[in-house]
C-alpha positions as CSV (number, residue, x, y, z in Angstrom):
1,X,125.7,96.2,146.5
2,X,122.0,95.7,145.8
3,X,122.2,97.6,142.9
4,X,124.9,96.0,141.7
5,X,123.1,92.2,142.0
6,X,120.2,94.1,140.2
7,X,122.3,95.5,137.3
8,X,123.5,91.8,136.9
9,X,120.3,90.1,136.8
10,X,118.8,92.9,134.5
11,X,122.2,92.3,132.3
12,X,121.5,88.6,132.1
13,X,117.7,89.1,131.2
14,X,118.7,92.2,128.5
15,X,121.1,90.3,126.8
16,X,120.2,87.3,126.1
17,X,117.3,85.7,123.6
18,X,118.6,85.1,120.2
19,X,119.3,81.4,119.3
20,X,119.2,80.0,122.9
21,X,118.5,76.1,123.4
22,X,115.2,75.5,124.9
23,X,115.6,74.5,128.8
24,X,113.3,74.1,131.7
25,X,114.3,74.3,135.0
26,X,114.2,76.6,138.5
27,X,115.7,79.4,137.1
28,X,113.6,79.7,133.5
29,X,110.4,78.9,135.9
30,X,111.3,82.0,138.3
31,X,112.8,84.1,135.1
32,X,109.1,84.2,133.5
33,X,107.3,84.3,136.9
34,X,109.7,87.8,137.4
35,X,107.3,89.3,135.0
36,X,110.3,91.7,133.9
37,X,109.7,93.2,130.4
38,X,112.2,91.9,128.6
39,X,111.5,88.2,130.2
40,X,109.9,86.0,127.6
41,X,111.0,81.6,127.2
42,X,113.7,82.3,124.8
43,X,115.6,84.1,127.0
44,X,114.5,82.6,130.7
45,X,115.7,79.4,128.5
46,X,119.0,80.5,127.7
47,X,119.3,81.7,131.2
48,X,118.7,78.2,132.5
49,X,120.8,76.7,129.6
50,X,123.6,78.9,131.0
51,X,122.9,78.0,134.5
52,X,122.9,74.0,133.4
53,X,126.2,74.8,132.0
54,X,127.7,76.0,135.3
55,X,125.9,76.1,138.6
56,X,125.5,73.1,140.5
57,X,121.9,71.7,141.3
58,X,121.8,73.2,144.5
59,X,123.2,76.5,142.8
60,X,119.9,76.6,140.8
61,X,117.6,76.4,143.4
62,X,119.7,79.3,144.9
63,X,119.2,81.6,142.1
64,X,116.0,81.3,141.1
65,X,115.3,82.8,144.6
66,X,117.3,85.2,143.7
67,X,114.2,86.0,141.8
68,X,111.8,86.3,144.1
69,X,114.2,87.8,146.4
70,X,117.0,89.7,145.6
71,X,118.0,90.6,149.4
72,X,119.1,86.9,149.4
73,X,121.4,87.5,146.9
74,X,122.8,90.4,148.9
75,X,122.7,88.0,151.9
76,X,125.1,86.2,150.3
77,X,127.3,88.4,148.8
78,X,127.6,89.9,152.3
79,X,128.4,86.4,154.2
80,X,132.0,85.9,154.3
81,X,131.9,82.0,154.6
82,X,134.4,79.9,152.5
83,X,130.8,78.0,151.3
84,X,129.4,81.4,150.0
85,X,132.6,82.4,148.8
86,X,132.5,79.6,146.5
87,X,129.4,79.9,145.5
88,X,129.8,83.5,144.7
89,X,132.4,82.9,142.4
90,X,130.5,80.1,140.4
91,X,127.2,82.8,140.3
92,X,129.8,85.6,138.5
93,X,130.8,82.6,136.3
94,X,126.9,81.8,135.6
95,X,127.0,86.0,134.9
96,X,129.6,85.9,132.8
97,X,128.2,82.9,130.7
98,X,125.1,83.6,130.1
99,X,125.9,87.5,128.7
100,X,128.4,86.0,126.3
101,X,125.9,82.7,125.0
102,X,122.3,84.5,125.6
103,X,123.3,87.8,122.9
């Protein structure tokens, strides 16, 4: 399962930077302080633009811990709570959006 949350994050961060809107929020702040190697503000933008698009506020701060902390991703995966249920379903969709607008 870890691997799988890492795969995703790497997806997102490999596949996005052409033509992304400029953003600024939790998630483009912990994209760039990641320090991965493709990580540069066009694509921790169009991250966060994706993320704008659909996570809720309180979604956002959730992910960019993810960040930081990928075990809290697992954590969550793991939980089997209606409330992280949800919220696992709207972080695929934030996948899944930000791999088709961030190419």
């Amino acid at each position: 399962m870890r691997n799988f949350l890492i795969t995703s994050a790497v997806l997102v961060l490999a596949s996005c930077g052409g033509g992304a809107p400029r953003a600024s929020g939790d998630i483009s702040r912990a994209c760039l302080a990641a320090d991965r190697s493709a990580a540069n503000s066009r694509l921790c933008s169009c991250v966060q633009a994706a993320a704008d698009q659909t996570l809720r506020p309180a979604d956002r701060s959730r992910v960019a811990g993810f960040f930081e902390d990928p075990e809290r991703a697992h954590a969550m995966r793991i939980s089997d709570t209606p409330s992280a249920e949800a919220f696992w379903d709207r972080f695929q969709n934030f996948i899944e959006t930000a791999e088709a607008i961030c190419r």
